[in-house]
N, C-alpha and C positions, 0 to 999 in steps of 0.2 A: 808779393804773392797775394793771389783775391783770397778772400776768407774760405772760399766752399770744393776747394781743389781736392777734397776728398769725396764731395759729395758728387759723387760724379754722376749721377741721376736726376741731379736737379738741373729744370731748366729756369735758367737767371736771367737771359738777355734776351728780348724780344726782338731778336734780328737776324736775319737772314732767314733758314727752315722755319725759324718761329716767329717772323716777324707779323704773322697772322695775328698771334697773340695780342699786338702792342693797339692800341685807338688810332695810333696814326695809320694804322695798314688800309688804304683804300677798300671799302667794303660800302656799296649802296646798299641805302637802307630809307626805314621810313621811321619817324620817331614825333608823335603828338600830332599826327597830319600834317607835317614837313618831310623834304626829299633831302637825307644828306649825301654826302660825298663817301663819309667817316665817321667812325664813335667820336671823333676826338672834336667834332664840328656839335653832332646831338648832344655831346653832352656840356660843352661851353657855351649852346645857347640855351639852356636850361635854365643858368642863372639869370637871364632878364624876365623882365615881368610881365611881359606880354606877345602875345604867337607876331605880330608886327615886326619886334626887337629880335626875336629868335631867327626871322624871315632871313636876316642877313647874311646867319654863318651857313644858310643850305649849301653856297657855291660855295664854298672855302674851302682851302687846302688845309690837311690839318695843324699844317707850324701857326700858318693867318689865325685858323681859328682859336687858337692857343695864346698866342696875343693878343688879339681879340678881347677875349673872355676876361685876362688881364686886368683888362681897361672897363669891363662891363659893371655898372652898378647895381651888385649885385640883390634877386629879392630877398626877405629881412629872412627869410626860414631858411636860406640856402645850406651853412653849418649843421642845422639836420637834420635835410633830405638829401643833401649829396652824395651819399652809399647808397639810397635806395633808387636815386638816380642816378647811379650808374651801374647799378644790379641790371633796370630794366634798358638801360642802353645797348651793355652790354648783351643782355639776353637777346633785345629786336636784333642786336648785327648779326648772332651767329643764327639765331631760327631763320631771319630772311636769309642767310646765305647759309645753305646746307653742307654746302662745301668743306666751309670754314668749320661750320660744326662738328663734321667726319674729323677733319685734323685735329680740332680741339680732343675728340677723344681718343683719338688715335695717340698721344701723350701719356696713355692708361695711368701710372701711378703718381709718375716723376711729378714731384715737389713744384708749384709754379711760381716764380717772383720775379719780379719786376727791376730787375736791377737799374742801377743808372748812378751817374757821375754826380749829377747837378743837386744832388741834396734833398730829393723828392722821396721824403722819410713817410709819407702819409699813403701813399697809394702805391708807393714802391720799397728798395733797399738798399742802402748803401755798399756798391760792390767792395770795397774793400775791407767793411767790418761787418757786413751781413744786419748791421741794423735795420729796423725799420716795420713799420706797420704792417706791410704789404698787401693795402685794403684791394687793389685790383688783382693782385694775384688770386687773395682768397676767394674774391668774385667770380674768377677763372675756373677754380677748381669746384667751388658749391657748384658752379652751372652744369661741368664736366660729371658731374655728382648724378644731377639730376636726370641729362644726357641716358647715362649707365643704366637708369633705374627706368625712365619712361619710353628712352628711344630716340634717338635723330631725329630732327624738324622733317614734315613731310616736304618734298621740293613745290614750291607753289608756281603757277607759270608765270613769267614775268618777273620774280623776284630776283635781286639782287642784278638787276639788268637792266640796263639806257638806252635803247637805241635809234635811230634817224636812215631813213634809205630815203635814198634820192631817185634818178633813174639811171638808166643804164646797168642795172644791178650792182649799184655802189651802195656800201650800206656800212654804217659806225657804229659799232655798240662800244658802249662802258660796261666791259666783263673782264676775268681772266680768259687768256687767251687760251688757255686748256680748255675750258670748256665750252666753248663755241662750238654752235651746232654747225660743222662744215665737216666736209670731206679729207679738208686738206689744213693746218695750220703752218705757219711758218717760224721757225726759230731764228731770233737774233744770235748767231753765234760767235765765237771766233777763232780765230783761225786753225786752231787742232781739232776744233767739235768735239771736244772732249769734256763739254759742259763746264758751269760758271755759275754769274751770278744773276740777280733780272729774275728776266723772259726762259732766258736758256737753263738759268737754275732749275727753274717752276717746270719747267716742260722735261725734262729728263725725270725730276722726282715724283711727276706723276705718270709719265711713260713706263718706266720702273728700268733695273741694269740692261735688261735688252736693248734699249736704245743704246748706251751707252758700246754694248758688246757690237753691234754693226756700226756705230758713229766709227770706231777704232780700224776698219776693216778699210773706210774711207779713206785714209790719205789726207787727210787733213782741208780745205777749203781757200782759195783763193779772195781778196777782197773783193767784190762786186760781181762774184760769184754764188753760187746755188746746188748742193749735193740732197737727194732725195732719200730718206728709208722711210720704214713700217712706223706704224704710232704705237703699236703693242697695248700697254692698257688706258692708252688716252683715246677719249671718245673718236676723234678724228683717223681715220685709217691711214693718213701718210703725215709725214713729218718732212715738209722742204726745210734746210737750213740754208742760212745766206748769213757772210760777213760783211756790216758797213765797215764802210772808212768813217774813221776820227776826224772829227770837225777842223778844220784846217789844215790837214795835208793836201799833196798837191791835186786838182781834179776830185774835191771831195764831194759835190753835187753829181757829175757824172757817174763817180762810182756807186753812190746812192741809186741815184734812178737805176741803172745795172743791176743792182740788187733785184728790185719790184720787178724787171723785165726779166732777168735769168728765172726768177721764180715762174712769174706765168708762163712763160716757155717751159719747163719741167712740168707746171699743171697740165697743158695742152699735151704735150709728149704722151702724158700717163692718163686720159682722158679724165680728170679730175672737173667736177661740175661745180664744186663751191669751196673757196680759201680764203682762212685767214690771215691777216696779216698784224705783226705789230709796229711799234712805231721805232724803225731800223735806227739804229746810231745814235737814239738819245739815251741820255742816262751817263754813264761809262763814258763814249763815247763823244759824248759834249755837244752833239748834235744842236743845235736851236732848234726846240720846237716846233715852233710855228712855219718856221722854213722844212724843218724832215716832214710834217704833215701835207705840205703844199707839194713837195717833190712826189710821194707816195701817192696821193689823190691825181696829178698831173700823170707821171709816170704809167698807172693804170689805166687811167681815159684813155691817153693816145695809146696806149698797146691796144687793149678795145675796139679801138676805133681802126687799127690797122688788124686785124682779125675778127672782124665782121657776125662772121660765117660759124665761130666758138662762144656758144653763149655759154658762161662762166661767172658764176653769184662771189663777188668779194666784199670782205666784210675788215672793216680795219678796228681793230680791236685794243681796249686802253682801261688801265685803271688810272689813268692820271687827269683829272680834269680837267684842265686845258688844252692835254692835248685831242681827248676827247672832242671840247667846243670847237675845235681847230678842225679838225674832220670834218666835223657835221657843214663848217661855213665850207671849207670847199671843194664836199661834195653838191651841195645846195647850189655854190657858183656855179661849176662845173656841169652839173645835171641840163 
């Protein structure tokens, strides 16, 4: 039994609804006039001693940066300034991303800590005996504090946002895919569209139950298929969902491209001018990256290129770094 099974208000594990919470949770940002990925990248390169040494963990994913940092030798004050750098990391991720700020305080009272397995008594707590410092948690809550008292970060334009357009009206940002400015976004679903975890998690919880109340009215969705409703409170007014196939079952590239086609078929049907899309069948799914990004970029072109006559702005949308840089080269080829 974890220690806090009474506390039923407290949130302990930064994962899944609250994985916002955790440094690993992909959030660009800017920190010391470097571009990260993640807090967990700004604030592992803190400890070298020079913007040169720090240069490195910009690309990094946050596990890299984590080992990384590791290995890094670290400068001699680092024991402490390490809470105050990570007060002000923390605070750049959530002001540049407004978003994350809104959820942060959308949490109103419930208690924040950082649970975890591995023994991280200083910045988090032991789930099974509720020990521990919990210096990021309290970080969490002062900010959420202050949040309350002055007000949400204003949205600033370009912040917390990456993006590359090529031509053909190909274009890849590094955003959540909620909130792309398009007409149309696409959910990775599967097969009851009765929401999950991801892409399809994120899109239902900020759509809010109405989706979920018309997703059920569907019939549920075929693999390499494509079912359309409302977007309700997500900026985007329609919601295409598509199910990939799992990385090695039989025909798992065709049903892939299927996907990207059913979808733009459903855009054209319902005269949709601009859709996002994310990156179908990775994650869960096991997709290879670099291959589901090549299929999605390839797939789009030639529909495109076989409907002329439909000019339609698509935008492929990623918080995941690589598959992000995967985009951008082939829409660059491709353009």
């Amino acid at each position: 039994m974890r220690y806090y099974e009474n506390e039923r208000e407290c949130i302990d594990l930064f994962r899944e609804e609250y994985e916002f919470l955790s440094n690993f949770y992909p959030a660009l940002m800017e920190f010391e006039g470097i571009e990260f990925y993640n807090a967990e990248a700004a604030y592992q390169a803190q400890k070298c001693r020079n913007k040169e040494e720090r240069l490195h963990f910009s690309r990094m994913y946050a596990d890299a940066a984590k080992r990384q940092g590791r290995k890094a030798e670290c400068r001699e004050d680092w024991k402490e300034v390490r809470i105050p750098v990570m007060r002000a990391v923390v605070r750049a991720k959530f002001d540049q991303n407004p978003v994350l700020a809104r959820r942060l305080l959308e949490t109103g009272e419930k208690p924040l800590k950082e649970g975890n397995y591995w023994g991280d008594l200083f910045w988090g707590i032991n789930l099974h005996t509720g020990e521990g410092e919990n210096h990021l948690g309290k970080i969490l809550m002062e900010l959420r504090d202050t949040y309350k008292k002055e007000g949400l970060p204003e949205k600033r334009e370009g912040a917390g946002k990456k993006s590359f357009a090529g031509r053909r009206d190909l274009e890849a940002e590094f955003v959540d895919i909620t909130q792309a400015d398009c007409e149309c976004i696409v959910n990775a679903a599967n097969e009851t569209l009765l929401g999950g975890g991801g892409v399809d998690g994120a899109i239902h919880r900020e759509a809010g139950r109405e989706l979920m109340e018309e997703c059920r009215q569907l019939g549920g969705c075929k693999t390499g298929e494509a079912k359309i409703t409302g977007g309700y409170r997500l900026r985007a007014s329609y919601v295409i969902h598509t199910v990939g196939p799992h990385y090695g079952e039989k025909k798992d590239r065709e049903l892939l491209a299927s996907c990207y086609r059913s979808c733009m078929e459903l855009a054209r049907e319902n005269g949709i001018r601009s859709i996002a899309f994310p990156a179908i069948s990775v994650g869960k799914f096991s997709y290879p990256k670099r291959e589901a990004a090549r299929t999605a970029v390839e797939t789009v072109r030639d529909w495109k290129e076989e409907h002329p006559d439909y000019g339609i702005r698509v935008v492929f949308c990623t918080v995941d770094p690589g598959i992000y840089e995967y985009f951008c080269e082939f829409i660059q080829q491709y353009s």
